[in-house]
Residue frames as qw, qx, qy, qz and C-alpha x, y, z in Angstrom:
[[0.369, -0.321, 0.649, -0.583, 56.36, -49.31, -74.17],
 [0.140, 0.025, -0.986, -0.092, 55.08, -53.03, -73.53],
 [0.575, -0.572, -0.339, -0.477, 51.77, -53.99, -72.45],
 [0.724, -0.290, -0.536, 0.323, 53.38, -55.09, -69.38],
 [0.272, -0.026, -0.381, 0.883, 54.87, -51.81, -68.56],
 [0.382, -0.474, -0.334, -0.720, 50.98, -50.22, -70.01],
 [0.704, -0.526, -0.452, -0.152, 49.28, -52.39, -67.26],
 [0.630, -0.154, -0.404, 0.645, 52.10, -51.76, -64.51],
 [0.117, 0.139, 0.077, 0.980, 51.31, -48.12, -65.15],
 [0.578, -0.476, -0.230, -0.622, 47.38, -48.38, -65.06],
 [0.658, -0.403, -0.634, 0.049, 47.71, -50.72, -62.52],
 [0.495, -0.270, -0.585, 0.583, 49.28, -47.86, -60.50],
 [0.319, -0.351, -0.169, -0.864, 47.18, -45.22, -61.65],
 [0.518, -0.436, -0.471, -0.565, 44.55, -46.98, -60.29],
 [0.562, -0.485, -0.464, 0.484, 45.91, -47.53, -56.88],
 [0.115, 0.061, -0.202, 0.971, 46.90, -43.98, -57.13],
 [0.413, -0.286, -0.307, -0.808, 43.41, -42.90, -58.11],
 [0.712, -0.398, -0.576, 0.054, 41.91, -45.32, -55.34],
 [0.702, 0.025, -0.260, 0.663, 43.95, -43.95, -53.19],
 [0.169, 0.304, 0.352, 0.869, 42.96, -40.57, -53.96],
 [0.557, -0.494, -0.346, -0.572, 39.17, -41.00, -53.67],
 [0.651, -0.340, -0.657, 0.171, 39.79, -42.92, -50.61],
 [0.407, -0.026, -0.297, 0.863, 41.37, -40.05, -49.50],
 [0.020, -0.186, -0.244, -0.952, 39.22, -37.84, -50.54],
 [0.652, -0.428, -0.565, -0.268, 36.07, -39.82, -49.21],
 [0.585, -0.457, -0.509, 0.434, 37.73, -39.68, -45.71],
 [0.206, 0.019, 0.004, 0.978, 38.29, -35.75, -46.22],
 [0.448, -0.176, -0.450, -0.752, 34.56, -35.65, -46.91],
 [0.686, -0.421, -0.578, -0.135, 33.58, -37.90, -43.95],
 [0.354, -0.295, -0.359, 0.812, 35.75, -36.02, -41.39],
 [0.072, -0.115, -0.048, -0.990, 34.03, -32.73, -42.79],
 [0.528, -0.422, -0.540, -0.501, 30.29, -34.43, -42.50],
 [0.467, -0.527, -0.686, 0.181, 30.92, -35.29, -39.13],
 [0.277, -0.084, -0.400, 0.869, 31.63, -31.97, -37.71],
 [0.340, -0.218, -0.455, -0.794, 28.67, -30.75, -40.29],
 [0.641, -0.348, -0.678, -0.097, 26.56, -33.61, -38.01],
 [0.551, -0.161, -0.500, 0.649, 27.78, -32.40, -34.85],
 [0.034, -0.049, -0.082, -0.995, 26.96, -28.52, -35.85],
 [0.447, -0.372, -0.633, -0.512, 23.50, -29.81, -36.80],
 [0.580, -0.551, -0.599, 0.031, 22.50, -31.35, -33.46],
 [0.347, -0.335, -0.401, 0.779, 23.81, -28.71, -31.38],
 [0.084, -0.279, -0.239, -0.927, 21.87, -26.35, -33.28],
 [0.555, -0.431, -0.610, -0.366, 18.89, -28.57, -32.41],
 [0.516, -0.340, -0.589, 0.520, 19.81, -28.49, -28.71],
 [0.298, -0.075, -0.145, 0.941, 20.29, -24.99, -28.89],
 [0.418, -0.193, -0.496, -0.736, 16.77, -24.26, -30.49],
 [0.520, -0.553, -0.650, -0.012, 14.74, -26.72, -28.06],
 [0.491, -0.265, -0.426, 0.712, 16.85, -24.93, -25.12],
 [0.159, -0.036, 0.091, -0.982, 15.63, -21.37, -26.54],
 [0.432, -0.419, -0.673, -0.430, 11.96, -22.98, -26.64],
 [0.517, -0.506, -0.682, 0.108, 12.14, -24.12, -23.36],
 [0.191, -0.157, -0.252, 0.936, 13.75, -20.42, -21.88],
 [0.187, -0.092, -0.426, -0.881, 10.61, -19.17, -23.90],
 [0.587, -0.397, -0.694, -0.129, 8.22, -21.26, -22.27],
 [0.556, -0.297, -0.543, 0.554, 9.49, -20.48, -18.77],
 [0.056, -0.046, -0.023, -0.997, 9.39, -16.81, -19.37],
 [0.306, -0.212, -0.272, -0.887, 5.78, -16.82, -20.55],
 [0.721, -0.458, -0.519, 0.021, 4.63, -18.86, -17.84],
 [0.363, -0.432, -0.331, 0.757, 6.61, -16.54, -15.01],
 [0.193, -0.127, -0.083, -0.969, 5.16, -13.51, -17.01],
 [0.494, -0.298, -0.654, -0.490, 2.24, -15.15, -16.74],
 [0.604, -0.299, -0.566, 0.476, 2.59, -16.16, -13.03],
 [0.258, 0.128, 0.023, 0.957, 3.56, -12.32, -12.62],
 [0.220, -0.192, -0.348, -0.891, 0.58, -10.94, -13.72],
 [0.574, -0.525, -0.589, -0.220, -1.86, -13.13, -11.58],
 [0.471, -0.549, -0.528, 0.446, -0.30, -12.39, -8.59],
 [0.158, 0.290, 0.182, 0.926, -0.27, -8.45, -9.89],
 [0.419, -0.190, -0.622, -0.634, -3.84, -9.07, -10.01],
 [0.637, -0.409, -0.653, -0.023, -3.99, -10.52, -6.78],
 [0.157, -0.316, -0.282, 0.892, -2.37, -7.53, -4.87],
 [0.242, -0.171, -0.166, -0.940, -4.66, -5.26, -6.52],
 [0.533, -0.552, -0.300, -0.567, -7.98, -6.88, -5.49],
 [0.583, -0.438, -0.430, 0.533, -6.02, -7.49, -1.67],
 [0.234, -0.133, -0.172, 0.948, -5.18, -3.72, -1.46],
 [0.298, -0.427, -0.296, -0.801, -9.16, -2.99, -2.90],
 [0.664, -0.305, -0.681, -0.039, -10.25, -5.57, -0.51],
 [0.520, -0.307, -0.518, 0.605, -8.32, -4.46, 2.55],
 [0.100, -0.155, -0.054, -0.981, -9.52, -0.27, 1.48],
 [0.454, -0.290, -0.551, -0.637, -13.12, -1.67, 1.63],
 [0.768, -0.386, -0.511, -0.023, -13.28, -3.50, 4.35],
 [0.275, 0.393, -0.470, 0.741, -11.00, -1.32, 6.38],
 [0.290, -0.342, 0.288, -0.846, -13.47, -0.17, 8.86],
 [0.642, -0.276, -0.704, -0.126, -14.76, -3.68, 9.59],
 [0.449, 0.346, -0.500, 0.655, -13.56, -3.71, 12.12],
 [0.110, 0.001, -0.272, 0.956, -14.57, -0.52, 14.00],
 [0.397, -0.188, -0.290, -0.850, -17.97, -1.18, 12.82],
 [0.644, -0.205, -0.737, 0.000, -18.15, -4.34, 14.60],
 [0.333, -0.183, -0.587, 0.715, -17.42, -2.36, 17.81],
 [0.067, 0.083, 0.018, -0.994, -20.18, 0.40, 16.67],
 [0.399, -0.261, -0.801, -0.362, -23.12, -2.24, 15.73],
 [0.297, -0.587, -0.724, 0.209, -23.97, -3.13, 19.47],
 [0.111, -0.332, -0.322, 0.880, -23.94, 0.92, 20.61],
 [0.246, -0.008, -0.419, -0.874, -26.58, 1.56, 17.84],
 [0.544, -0.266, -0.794, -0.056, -28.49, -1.64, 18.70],
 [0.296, -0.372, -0.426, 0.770, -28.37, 0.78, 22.52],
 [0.017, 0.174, 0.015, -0.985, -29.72, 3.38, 21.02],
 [0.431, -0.213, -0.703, -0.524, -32.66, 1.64, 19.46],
 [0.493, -0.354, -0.770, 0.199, -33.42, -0.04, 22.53],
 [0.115, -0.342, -0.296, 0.885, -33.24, 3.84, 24.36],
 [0.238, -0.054, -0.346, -0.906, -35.53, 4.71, 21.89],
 [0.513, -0.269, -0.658, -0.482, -38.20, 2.47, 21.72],
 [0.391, -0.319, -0.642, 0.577, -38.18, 2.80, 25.78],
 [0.113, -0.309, -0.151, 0.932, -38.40, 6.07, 25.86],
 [0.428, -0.063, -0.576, -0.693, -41.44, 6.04, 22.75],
 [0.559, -0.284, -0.777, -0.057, -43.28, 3.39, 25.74],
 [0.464, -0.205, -0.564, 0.652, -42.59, 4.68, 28.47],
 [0.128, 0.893, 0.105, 0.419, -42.84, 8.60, 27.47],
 [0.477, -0.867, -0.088, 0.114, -40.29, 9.08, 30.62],
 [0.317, 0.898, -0.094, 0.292, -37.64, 11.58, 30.05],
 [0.372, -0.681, 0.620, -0.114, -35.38, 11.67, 33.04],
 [0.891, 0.002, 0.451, -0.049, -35.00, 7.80, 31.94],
 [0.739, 0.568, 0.282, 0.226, -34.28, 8.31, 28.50],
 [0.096, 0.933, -0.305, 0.164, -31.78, 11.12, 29.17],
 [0.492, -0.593, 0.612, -0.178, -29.91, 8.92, 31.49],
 [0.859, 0.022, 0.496, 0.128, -29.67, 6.07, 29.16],
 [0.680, 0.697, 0.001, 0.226, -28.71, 8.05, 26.07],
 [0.036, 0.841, -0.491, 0.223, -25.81, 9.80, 28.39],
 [0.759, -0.228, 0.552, 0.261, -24.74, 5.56, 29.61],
 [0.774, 0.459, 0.350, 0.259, -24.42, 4.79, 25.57],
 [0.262, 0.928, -0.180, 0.194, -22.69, 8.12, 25.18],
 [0.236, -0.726, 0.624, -0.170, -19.93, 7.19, 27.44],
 [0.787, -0.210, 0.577, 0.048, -19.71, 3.96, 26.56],
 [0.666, 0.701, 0.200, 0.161, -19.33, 4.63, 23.05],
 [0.316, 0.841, -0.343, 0.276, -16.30, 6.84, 23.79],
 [0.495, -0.619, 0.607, -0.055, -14.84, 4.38, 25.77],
 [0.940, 0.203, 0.254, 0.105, -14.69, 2.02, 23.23],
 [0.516, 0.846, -0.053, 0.125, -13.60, 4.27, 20.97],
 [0.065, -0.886, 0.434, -0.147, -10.87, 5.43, 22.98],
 [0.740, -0.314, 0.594, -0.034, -9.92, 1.54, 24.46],
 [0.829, 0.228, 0.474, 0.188, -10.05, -0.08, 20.87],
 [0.541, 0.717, 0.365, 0.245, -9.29, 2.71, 18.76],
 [0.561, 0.011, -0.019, 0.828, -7.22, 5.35, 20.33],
 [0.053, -0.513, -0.360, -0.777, -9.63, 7.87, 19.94],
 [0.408, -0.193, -0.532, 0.717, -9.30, 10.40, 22.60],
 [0.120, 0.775, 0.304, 0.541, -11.51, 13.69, 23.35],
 [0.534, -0.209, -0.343, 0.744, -10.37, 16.27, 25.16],
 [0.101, -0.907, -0.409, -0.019, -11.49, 19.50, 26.74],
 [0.464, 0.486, 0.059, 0.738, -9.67, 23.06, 26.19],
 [0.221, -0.871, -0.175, -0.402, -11.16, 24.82, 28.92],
 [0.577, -0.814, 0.030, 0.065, -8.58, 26.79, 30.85],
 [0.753, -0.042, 0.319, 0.574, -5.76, 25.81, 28.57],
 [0.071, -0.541, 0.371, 0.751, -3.06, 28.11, 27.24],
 [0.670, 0.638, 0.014, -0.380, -4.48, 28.70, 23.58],
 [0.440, -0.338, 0.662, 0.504, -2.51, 26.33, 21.15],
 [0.614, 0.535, -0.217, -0.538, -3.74, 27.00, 17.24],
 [0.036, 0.262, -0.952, -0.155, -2.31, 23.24, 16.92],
 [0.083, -0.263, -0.959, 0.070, -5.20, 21.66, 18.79],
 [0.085, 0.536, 0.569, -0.617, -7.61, 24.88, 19.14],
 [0.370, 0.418, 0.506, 0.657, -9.83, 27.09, 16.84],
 [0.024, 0.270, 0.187, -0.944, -10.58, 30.61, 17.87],
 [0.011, -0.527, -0.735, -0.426, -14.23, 30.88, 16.73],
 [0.281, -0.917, -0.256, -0.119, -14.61, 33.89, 19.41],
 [0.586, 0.377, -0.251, 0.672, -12.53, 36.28, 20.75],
 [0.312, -0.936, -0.155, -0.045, -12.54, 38.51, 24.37],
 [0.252, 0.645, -0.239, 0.680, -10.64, 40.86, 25.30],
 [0.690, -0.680, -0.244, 0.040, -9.82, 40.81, 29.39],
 [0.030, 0.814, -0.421, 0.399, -7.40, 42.52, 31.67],
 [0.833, -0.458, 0.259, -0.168, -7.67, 39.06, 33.83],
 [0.971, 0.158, 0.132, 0.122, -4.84, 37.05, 31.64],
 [0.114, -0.736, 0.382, 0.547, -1.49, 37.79, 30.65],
 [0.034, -0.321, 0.762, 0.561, -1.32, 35.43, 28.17],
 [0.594, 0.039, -0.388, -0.703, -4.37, 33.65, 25.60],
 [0.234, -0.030, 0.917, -0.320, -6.55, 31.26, 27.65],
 [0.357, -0.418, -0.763, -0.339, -9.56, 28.98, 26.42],
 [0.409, -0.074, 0.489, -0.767, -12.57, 30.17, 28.34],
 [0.694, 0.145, 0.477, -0.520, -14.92, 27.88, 26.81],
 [0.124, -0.203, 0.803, 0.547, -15.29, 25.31, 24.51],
 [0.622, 0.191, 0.035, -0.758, -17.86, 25.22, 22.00],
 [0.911, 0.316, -0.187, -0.187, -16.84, 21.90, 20.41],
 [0.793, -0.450, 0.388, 0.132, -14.85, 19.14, 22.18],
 [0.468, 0.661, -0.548, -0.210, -11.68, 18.39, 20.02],
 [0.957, -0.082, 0.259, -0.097, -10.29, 14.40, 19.63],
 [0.069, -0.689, 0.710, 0.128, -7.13, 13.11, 19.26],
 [0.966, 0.093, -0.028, -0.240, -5.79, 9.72, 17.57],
 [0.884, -0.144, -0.064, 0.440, -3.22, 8.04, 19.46],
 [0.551, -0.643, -0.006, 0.532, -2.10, 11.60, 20.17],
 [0.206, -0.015, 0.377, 0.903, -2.04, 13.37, 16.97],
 [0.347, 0.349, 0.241, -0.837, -5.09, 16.07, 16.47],
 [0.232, 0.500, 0.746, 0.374, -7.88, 14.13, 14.31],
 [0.130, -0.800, -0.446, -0.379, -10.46, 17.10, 15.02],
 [0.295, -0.051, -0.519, 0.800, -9.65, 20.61, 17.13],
 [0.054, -0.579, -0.744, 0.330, -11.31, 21.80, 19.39],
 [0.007, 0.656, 0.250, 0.712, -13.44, 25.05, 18.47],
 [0.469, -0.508, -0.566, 0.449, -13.51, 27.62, 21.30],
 [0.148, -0.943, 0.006, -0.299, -13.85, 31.24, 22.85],
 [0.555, 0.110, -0.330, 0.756, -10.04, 32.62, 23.65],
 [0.314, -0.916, -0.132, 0.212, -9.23, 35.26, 26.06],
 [0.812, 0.198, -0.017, 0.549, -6.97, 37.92, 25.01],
 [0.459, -0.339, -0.245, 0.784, -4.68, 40.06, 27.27],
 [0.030, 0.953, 0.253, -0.161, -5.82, 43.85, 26.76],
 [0.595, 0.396, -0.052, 0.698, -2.75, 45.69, 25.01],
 [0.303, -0.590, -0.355, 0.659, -1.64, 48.22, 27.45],
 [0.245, 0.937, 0.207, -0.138, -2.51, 51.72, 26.63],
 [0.074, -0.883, 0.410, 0.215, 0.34, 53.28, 24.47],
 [0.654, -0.394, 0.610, 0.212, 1.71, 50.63, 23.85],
 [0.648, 0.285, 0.541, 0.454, 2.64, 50.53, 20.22],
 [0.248, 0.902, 0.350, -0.049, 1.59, 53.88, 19.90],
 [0.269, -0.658, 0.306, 0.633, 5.36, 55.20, 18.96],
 [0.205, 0.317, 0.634, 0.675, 4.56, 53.95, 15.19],
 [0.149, 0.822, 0.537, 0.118, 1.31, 56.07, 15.27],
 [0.392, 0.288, 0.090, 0.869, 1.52, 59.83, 14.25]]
């Protein structure tokens, strides 16, 4: 073989081989970029879980104060419940001082009776006006073991059926449901003679 054909021959080796790498370089620069591509989306993906992370522990966080803030609103509002009712019970005490220290000057009974029974009735009109808070009397009523307690018992031939003769202790209702019943002496029918007496032997 000539040198002419030698060189003709390297000369197209080397275009092959050029060729080749060129190829082979662009096979290698199509594969980096996707490699590049992969990369930064990782990064994206990574800040993106930071920032979900962040957000969470700042709404847990958020969470937890206002947890915190119902709990001392629901101690608050237990505590302070009866504001309220005390505000309406201040001036009748402030009355009762004022009946005292009359009545401690003065020395006159009939006075001092007659002011402690105003403050008494004004005191259950509050109650009842602001508060619902009702008392009620049992005397003459049919016996109801809802709103009465039997603390005495008679026996009469005057009733047919169990009647309050007397109350010993007023009973009070709140807005119509029994806070406190009344305590009382019942009347109860006499059992006619005989009457049961087919169980007895």
């Amino acid at each position: 073989m000539s040198d002419q054909e030698l060189k003709k021959d390297h000369g197209e080796s080397d275009k092959t081989d050029k060729k080749q790498k060129k190829k082979e370089s662009g096979d290698q620069a199509a594969q980096a970029a996707p490699e590049a591509d992969l990369q930064e989306r990782i990064q994206q993906l990574e800040q993106e879980v930071e920032e979900s992370k962040d957000q969470l522990l700042r709404k847990a966080a958020d969470f937890e104060n206002f947890r915190k803030r119902l709990a001392r609103e629901k101690e608050d509002s237990i505590k302070y419940a009866n504001a309220a009712l005390l505000s309406d019970v201040v001036p009748i005490i402030d009355d009762f001082e004022r009946a005292i220290q009359s009545a401690a000057d003065s020395k006159d009974f009939d006075a001092f009776h007659t002011g402690v029974s105003m403050i008494e009735q004004r005191m259950v009109g509050m109650l009842e006006r602001n508060w619902g808070l009702k008392r009620f009397s049992a005397n003459g009523e049919p016996f109801d073991p809802e709103k009465h307690e039997a603390i005495a018992v008679e026996e009469t031939d005057q009733h047919d059926t169990e009647i309050v003769l007397e109350d010993y202790q007023k009973g009070y209702l709140l807005h119509d449901r029994v806070l406190r019943p009344a305590k009382v002496k019942v009347a109860r029918p006499v059992a006619p003679e005989g009457a049961g007496g087919g169980d007895e032997q």
